[in-house]
N, CA, C and O atoms as a Maestro MAE file, in Angstrom:
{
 s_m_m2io_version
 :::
 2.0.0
}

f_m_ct {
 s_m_title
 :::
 protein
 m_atom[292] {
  # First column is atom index #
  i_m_mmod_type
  r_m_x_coord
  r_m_y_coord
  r_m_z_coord
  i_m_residue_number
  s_m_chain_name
  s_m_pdb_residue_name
  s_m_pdb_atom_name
  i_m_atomic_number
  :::
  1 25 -0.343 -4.328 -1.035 1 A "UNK " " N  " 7
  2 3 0.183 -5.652 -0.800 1 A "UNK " " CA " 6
  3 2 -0.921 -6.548 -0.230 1 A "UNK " " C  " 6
  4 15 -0.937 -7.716 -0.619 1 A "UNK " " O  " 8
  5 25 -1.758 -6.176 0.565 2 A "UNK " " N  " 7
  6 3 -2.932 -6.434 1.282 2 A "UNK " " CA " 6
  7 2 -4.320 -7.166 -0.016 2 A "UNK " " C  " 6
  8 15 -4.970 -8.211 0.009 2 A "UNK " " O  " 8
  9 25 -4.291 -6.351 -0.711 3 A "UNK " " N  " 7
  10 3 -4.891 -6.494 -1.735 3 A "UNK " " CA " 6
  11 2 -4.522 -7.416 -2.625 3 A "UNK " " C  " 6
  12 15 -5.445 -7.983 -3.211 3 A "UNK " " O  " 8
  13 25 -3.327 -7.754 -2.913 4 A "UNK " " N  " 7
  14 3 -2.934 -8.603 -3.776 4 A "UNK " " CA " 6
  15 2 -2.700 -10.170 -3.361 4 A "UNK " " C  " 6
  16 15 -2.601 -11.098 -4.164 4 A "UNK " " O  " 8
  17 25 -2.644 -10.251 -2.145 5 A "UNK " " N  " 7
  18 3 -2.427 -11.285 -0.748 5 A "UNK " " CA " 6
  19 2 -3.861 -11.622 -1.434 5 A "UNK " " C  " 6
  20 15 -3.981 -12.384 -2.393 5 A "UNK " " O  " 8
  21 25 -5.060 -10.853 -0.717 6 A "UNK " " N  " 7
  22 3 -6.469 -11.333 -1.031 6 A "UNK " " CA " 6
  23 2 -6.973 -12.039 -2.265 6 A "UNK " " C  " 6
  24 15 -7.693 -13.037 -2.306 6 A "UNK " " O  " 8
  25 25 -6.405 -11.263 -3.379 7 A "UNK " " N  " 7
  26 3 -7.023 -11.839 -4.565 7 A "UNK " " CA " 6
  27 2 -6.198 -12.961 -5.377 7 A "UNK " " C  " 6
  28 15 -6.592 -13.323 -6.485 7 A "UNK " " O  " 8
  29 25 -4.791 -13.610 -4.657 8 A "UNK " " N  " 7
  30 3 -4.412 -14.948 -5.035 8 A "UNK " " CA " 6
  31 2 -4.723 -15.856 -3.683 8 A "UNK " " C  " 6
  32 15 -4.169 -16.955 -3.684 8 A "UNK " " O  " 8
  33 25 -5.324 -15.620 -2.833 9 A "UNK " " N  " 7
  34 3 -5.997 -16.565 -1.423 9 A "UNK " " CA " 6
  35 2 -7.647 -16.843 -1.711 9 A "UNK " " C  " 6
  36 15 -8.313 -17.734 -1.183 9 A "UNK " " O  " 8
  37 25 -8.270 -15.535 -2.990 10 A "UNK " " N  " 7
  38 3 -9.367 -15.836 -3.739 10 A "UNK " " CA " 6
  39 2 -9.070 -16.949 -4.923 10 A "UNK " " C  " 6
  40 15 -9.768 -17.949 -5.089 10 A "UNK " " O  " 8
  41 25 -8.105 -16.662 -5.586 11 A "UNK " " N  " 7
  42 3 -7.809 -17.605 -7.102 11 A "UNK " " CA " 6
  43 2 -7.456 -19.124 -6.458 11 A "UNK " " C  " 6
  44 15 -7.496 -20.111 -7.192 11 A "UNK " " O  " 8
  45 25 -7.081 -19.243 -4.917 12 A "UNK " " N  " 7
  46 3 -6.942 -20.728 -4.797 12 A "UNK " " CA " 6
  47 2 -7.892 -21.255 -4.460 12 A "UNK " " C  " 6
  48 15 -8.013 -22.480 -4.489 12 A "UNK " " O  " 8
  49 25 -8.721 -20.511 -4.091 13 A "UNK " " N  " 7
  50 3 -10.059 -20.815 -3.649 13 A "UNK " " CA " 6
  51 2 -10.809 -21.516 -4.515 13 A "UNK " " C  " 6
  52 15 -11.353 -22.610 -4.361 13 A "UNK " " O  " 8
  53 25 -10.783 -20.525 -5.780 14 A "UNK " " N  " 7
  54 3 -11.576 -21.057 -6.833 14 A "UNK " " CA " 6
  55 2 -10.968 -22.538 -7.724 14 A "UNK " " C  " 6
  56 15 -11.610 -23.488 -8.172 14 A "UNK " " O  " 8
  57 25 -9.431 -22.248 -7.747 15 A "UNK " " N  " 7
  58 3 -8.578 -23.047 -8.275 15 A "UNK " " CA " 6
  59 2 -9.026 -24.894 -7.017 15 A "UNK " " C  " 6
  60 15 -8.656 -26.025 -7.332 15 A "UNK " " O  " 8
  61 25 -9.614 -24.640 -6.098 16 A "UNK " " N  " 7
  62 3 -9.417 -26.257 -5.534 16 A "UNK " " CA " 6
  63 2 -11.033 -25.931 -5.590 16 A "UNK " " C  " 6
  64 15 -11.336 -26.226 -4.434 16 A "UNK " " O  " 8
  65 25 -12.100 -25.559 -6.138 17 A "UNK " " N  " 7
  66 3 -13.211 -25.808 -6.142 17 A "UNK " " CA " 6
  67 2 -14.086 -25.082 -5.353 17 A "UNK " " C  " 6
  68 15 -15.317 -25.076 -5.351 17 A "UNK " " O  " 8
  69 25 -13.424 -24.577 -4.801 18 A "UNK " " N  " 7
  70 3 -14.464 -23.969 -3.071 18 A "UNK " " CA " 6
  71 2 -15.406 -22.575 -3.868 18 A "UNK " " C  " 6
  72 15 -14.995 -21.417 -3.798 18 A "UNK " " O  " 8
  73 25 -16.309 -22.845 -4.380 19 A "UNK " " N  " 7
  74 3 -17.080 -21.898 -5.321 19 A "UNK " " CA " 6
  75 2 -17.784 -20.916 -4.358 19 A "UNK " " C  " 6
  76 15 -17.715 -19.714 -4.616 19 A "UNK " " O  " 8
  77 25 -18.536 -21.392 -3.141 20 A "UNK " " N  " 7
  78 3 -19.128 -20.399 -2.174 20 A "UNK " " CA " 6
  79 2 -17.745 -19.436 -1.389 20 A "UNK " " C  " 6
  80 15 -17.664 -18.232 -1.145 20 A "UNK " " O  " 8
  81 25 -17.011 -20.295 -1.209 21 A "UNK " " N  " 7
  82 3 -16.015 -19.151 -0.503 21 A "UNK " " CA " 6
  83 2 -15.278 -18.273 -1.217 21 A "UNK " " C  " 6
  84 15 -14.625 -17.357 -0.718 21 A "UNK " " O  " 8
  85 25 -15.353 -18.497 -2.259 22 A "UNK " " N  " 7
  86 3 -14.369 -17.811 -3.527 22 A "UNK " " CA " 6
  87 2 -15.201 -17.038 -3.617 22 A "UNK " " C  " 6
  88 15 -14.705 -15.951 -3.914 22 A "UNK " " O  " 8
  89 25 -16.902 -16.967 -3.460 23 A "UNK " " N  " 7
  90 3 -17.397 -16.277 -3.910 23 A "UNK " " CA " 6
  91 2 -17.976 -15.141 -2.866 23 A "UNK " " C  " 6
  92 15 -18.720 -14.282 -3.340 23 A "UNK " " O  " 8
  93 25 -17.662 -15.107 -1.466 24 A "UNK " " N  " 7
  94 3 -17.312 -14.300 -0.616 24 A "UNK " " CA " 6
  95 2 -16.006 -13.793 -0.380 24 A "UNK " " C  " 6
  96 15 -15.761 -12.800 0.306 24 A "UNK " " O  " 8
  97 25 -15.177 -14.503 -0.969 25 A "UNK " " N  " 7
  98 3 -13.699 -13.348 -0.913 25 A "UNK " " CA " 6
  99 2 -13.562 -12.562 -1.685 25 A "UNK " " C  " 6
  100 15 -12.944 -11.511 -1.514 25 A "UNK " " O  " 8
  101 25 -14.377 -13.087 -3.181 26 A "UNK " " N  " 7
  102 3 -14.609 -12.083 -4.245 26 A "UNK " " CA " 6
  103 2 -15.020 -10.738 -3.531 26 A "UNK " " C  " 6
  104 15 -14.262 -9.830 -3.187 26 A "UNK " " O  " 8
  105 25 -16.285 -10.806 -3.396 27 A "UNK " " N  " 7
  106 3 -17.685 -9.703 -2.454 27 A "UNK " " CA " 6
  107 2 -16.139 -8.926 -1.468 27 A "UNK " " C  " 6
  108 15 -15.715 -7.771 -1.421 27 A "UNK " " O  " 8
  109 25 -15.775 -9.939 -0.951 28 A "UNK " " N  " 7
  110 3 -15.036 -9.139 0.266 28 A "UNK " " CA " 6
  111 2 -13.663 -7.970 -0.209 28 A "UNK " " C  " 6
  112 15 -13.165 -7.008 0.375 28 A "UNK " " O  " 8
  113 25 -13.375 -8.681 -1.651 29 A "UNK " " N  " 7
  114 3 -12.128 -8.140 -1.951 29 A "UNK " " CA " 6
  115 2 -12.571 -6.766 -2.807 29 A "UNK " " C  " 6
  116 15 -11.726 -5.922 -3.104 29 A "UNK " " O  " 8
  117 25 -13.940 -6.636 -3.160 30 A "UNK " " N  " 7
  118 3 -14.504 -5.768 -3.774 30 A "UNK " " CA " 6
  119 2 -14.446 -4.456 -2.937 30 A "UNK " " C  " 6
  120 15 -13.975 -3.326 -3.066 30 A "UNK " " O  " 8
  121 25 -15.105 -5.109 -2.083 31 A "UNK " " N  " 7
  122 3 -15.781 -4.083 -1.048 31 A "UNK " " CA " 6
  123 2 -14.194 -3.586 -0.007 31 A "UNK " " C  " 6
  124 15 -14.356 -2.636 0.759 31 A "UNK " " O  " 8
  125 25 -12.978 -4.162 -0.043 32 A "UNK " " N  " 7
  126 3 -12.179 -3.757 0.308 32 A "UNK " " CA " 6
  127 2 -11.417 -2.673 -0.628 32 A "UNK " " C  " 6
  128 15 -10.769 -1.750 -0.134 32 A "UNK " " O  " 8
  129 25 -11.532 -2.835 -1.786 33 A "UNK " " N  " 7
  130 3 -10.754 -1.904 -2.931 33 A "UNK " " CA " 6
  131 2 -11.920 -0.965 -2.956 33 A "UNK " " C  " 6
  132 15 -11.322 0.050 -3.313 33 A "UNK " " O  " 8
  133 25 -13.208 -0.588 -2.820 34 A "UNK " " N  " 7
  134 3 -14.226 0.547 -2.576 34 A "UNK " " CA " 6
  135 2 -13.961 1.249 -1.430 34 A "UNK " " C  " 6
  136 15 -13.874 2.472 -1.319 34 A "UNK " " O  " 8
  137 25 -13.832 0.362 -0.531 35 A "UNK " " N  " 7
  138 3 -13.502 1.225 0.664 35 A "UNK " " CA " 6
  139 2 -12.156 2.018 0.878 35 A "UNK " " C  " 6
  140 15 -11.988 3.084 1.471 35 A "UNK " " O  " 8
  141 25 -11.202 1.176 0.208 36 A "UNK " " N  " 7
  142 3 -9.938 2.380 0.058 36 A "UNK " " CA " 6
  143 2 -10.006 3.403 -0.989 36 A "UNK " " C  " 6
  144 15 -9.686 4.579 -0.819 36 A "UNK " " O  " 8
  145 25 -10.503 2.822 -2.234 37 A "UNK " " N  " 7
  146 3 -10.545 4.238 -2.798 37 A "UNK " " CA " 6
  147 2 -11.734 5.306 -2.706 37 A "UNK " " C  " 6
  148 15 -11.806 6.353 -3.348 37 A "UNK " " O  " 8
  149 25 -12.641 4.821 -1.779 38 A "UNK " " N  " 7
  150 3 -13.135 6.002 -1.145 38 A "UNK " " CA " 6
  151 2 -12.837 6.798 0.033 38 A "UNK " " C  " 6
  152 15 -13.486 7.821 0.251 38 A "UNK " " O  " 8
  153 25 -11.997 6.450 0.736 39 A "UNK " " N  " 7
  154 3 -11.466 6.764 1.963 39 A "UNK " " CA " 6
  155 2 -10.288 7.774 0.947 39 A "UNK " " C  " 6
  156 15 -10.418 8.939 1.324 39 A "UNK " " O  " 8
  157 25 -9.520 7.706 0.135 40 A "UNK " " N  " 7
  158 3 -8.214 8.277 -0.126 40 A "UNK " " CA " 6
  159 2 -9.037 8.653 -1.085 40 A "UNK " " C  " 6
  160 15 -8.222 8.361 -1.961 40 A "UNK " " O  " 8
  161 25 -10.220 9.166 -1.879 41 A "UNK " " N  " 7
  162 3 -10.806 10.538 -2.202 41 A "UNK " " CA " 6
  163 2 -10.841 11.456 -1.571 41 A "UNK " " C  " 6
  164 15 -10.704 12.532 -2.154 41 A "UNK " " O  " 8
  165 25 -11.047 11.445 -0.057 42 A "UNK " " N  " 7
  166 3 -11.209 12.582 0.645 42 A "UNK " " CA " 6
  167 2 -10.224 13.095 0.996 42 A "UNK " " C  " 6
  168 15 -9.562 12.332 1.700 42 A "UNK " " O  " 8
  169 25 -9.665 14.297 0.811 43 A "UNK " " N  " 7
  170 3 -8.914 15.256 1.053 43 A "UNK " " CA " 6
  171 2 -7.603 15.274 2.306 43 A "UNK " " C  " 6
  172 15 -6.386 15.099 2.240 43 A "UNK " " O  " 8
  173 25 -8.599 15.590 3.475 44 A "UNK " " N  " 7
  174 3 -8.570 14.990 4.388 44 A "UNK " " CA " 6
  175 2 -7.337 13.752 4.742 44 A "UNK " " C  " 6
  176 15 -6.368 13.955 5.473 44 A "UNK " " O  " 8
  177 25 -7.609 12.595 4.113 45 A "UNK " " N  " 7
  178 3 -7.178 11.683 4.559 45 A "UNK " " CA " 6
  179 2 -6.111 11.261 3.329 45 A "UNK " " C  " 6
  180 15 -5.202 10.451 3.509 45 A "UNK " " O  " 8
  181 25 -6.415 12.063 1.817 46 A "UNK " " N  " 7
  182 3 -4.986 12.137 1.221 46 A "UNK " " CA " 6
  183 2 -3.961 12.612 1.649 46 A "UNK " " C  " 6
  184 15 -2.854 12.162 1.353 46 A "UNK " " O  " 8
  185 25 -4.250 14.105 2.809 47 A "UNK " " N  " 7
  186 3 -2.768 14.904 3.067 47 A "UNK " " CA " 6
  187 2 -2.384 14.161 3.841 47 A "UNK " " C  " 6
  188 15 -1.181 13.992 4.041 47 A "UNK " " O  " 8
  189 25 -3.652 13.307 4.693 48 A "UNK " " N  " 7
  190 3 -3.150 12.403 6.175 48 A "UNK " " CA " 6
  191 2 -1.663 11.596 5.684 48 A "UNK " " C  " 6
  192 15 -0.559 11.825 6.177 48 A "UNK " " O  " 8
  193 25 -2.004 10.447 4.415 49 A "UNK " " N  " 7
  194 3 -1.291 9.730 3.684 49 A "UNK " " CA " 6
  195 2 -0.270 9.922 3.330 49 A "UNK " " C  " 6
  196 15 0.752 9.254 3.488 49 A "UNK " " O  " 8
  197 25 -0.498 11.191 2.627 50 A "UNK " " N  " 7
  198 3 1.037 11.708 1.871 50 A "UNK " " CA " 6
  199 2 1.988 12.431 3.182 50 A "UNK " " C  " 6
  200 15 3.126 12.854 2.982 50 A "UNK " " O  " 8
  201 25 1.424 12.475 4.300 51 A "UNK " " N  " 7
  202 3 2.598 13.519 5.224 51 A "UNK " " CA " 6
  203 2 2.972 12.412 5.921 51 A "UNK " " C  " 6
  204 15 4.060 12.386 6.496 51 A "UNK " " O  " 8
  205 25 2.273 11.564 5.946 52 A "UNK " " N  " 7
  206 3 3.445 10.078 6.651 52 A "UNK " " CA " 6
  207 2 4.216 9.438 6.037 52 A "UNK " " C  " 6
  208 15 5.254 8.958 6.492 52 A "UNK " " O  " 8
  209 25 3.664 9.310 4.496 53 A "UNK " " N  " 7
  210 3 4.514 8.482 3.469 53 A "UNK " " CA " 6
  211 2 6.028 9.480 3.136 53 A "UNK " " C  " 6
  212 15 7.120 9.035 2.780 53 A "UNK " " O  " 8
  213 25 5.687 10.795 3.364 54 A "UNK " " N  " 7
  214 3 6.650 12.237 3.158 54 A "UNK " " CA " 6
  215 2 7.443 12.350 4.464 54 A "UNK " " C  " 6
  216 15 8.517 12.905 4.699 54 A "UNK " " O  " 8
  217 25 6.942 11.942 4.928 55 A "UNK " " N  " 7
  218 3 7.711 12.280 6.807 55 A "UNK " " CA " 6
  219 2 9.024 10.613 6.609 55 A "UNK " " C  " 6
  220 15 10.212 10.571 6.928 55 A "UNK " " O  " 8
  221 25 8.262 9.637 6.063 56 A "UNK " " N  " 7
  222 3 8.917 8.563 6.390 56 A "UNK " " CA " 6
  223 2 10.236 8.214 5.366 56 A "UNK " " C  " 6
  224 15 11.372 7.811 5.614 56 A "UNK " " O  " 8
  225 25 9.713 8.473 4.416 57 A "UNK " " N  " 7
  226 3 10.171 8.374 3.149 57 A "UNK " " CA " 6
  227 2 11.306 9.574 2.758 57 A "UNK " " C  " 6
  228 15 12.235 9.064 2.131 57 A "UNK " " O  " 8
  229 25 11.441 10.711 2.917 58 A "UNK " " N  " 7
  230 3 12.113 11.619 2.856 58 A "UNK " " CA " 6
  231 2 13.742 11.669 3.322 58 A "UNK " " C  " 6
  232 15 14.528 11.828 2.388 58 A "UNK " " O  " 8
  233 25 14.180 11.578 4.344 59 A "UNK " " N  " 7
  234 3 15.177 10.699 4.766 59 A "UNK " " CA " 6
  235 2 16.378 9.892 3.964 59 A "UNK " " C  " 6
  236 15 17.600 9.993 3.858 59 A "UNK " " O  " 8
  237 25 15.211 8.935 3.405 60 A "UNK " " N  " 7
  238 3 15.576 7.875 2.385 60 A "UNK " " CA " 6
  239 2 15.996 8.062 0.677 60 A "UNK " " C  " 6
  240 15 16.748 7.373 -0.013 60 A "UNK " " O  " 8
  241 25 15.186 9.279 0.324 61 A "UNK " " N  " 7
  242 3 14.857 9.922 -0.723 61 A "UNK " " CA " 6
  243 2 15.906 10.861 -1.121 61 A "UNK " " C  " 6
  244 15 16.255 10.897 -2.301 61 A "UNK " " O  " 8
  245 25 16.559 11.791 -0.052 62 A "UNK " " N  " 7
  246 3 17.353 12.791 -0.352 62 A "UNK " " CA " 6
  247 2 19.245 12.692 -0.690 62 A "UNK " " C  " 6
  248 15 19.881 12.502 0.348 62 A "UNK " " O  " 8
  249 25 19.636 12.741 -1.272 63 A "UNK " " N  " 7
  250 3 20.772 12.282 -1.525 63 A "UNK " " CA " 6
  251 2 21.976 12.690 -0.265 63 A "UNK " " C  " 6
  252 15 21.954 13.664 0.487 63 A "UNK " " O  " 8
  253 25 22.678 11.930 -0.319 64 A "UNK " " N  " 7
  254 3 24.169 12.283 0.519 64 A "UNK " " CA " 6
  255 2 24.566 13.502 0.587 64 A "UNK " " C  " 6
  256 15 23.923 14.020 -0.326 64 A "UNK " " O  " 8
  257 25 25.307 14.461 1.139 65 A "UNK " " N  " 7
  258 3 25.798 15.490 1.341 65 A "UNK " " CA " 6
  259 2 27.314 14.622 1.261 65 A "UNK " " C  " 6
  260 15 27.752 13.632 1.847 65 A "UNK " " O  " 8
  261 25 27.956 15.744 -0.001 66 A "UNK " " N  " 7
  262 3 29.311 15.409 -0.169 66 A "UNK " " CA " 6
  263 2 29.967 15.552 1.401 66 A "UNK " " C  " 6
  264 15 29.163 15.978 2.230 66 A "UNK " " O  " 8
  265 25 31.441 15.220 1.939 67 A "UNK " " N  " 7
  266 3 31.850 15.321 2.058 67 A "UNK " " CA " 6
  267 2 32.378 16.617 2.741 67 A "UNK " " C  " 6
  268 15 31.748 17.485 2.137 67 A "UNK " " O  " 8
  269 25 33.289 17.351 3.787 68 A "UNK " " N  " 7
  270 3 33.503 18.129 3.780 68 A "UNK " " CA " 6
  271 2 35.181 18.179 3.458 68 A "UNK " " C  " 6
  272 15 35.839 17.223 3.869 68 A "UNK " " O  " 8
  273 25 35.883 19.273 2.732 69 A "UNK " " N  " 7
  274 3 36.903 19.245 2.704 69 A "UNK " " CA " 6
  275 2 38.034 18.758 4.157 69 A "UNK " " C  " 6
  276 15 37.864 19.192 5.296 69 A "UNK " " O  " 8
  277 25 38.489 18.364 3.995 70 A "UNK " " N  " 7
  278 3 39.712 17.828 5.641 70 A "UNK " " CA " 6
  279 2 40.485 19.408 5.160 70 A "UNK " " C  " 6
  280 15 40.589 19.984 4.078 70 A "UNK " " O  " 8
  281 25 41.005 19.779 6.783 71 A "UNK " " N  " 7
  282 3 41.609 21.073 6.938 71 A "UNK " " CA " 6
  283 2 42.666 20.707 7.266 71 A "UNK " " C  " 6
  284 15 43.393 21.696 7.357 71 A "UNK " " O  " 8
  285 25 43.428 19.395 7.616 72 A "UNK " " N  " 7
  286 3 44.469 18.600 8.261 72 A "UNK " " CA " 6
  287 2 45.067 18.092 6.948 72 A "UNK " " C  " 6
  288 15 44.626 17.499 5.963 72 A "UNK " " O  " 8
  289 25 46.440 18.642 7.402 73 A "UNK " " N  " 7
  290 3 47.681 18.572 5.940 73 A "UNK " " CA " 6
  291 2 48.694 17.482 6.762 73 A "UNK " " C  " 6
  292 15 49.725 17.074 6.227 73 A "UNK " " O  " 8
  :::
 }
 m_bond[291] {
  # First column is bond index #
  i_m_from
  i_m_to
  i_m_order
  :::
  1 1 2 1
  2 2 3 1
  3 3 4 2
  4 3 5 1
  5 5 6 1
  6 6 7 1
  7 7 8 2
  8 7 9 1
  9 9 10 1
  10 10 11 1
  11 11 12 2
  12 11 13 1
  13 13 14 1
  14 14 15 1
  15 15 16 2
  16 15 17 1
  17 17 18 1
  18 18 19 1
  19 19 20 2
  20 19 21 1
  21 21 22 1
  22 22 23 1
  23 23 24 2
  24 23 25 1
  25 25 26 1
  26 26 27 1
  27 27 28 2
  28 27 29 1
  29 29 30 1
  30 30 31 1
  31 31 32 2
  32 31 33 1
  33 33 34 1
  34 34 35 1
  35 35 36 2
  36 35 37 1
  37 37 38 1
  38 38 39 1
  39 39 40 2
  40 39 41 1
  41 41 42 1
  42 42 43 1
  43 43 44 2
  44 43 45 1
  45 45 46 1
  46 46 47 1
  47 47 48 2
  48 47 49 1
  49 49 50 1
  50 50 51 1
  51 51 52 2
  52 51 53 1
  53 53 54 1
  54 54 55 1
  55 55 56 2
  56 55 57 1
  57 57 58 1
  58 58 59 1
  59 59 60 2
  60 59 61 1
  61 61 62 1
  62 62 63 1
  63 63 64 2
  64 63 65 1
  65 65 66 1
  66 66 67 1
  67 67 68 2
  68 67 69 1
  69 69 70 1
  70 70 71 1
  71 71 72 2
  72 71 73 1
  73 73 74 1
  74 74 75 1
  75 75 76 2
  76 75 77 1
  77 77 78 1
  78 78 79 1
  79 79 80 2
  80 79 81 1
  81 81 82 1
  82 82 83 1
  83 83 84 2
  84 83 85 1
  85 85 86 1
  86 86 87 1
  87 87 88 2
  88 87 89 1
  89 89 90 1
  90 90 91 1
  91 91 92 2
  92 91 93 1
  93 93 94 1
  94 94 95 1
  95 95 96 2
  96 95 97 1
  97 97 98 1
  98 98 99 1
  99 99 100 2
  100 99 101 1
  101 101 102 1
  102 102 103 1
  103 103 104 2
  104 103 105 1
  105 105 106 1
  106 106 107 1
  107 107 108 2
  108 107 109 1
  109 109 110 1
  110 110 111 1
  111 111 112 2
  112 111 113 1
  113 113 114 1
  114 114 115 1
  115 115 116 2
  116 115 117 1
  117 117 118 1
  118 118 119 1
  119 119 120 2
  120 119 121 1
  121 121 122 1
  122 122 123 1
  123 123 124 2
  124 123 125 1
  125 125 126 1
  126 126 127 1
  127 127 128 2
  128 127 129 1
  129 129 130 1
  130 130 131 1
  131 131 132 2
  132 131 133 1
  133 133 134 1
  134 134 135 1
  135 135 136 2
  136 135 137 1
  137 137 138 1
  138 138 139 1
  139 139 140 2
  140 139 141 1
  141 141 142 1
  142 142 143 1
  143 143 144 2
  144 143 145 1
  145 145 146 1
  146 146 147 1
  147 147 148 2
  148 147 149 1
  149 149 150 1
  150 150 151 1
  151 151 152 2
  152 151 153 1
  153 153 154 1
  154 154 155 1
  155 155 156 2
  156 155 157 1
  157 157 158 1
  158 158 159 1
  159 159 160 2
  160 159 161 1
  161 161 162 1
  162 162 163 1
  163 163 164 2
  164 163 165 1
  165 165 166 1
  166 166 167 1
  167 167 168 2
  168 167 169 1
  169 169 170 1
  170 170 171 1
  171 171 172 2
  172 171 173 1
  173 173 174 1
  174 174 175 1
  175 175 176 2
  176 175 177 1
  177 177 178 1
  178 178 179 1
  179 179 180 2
  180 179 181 1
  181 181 182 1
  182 182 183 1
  183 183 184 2
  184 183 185 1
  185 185 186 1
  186 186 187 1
  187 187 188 2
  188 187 189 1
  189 189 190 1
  190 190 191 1
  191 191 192 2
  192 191 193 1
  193 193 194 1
  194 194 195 1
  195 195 196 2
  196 195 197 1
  197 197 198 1
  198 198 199 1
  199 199 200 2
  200 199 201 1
  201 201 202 1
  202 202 203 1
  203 203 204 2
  204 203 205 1
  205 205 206 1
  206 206 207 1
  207 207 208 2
  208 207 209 1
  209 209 210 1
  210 210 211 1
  211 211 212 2
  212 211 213 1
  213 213 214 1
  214 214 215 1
  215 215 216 2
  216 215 217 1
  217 217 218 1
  218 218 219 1
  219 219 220 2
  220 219 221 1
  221 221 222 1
  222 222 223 1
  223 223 224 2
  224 223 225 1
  225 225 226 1
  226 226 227 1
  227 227 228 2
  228 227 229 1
  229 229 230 1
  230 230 231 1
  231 231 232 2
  232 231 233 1
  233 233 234 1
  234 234 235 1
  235 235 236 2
  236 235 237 1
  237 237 238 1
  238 238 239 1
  239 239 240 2
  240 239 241 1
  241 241 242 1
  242 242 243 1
  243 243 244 2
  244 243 245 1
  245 245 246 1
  246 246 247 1
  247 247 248 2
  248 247 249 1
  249 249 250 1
  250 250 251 1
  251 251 252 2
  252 251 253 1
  253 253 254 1
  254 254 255 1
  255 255 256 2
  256 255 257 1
  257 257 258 1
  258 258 259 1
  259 259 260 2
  260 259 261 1
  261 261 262 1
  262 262 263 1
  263 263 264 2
  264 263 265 1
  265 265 266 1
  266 266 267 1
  267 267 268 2
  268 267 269 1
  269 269 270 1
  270 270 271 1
  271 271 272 2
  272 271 273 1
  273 273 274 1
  274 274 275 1
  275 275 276 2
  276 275 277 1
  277 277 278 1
  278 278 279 1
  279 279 280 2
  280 279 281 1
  281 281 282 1
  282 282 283 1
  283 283 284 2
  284 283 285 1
  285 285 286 1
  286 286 287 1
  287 287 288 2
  288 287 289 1
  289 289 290 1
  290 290 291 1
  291 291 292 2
  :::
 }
}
């Protein structure tokens, strides 16, 4: 989401003229999408990812448990 924020706050940039700053958010937005997908190559910091996104998400993910029968007639 972070990423996508950046690169339409770059396109207005360019869109009202501002050619030097567009052309450091470019550089910046580069070097932000390198740095995440080198960070989430490493091993390491994929299981980090997936056991929070799995811890958080799981919960949410698993379906309802029916019901229990009523024992009261």
């Amino acid at each position: 989401m972070g990423q996508s924020s950046h690169a339409i706050g770059t396109a207005a940039l360019m869109g009202r003229g501002e050619d030097s700053s567009a052309a450091v958010a470019s550089v910046a937005l580069c070097a932000a999408g390198v740095v995440h997908t080198t960070l989430l190559a490493l091993p390491p910091v994929r299981l980090l990812v997936r056991a929070l996104v799995t811890r958080k998400l799981a919960p949410a993910l698993t379906p309802p448990r029916p019901a229990a029968a009523s024992t009261f007639y």
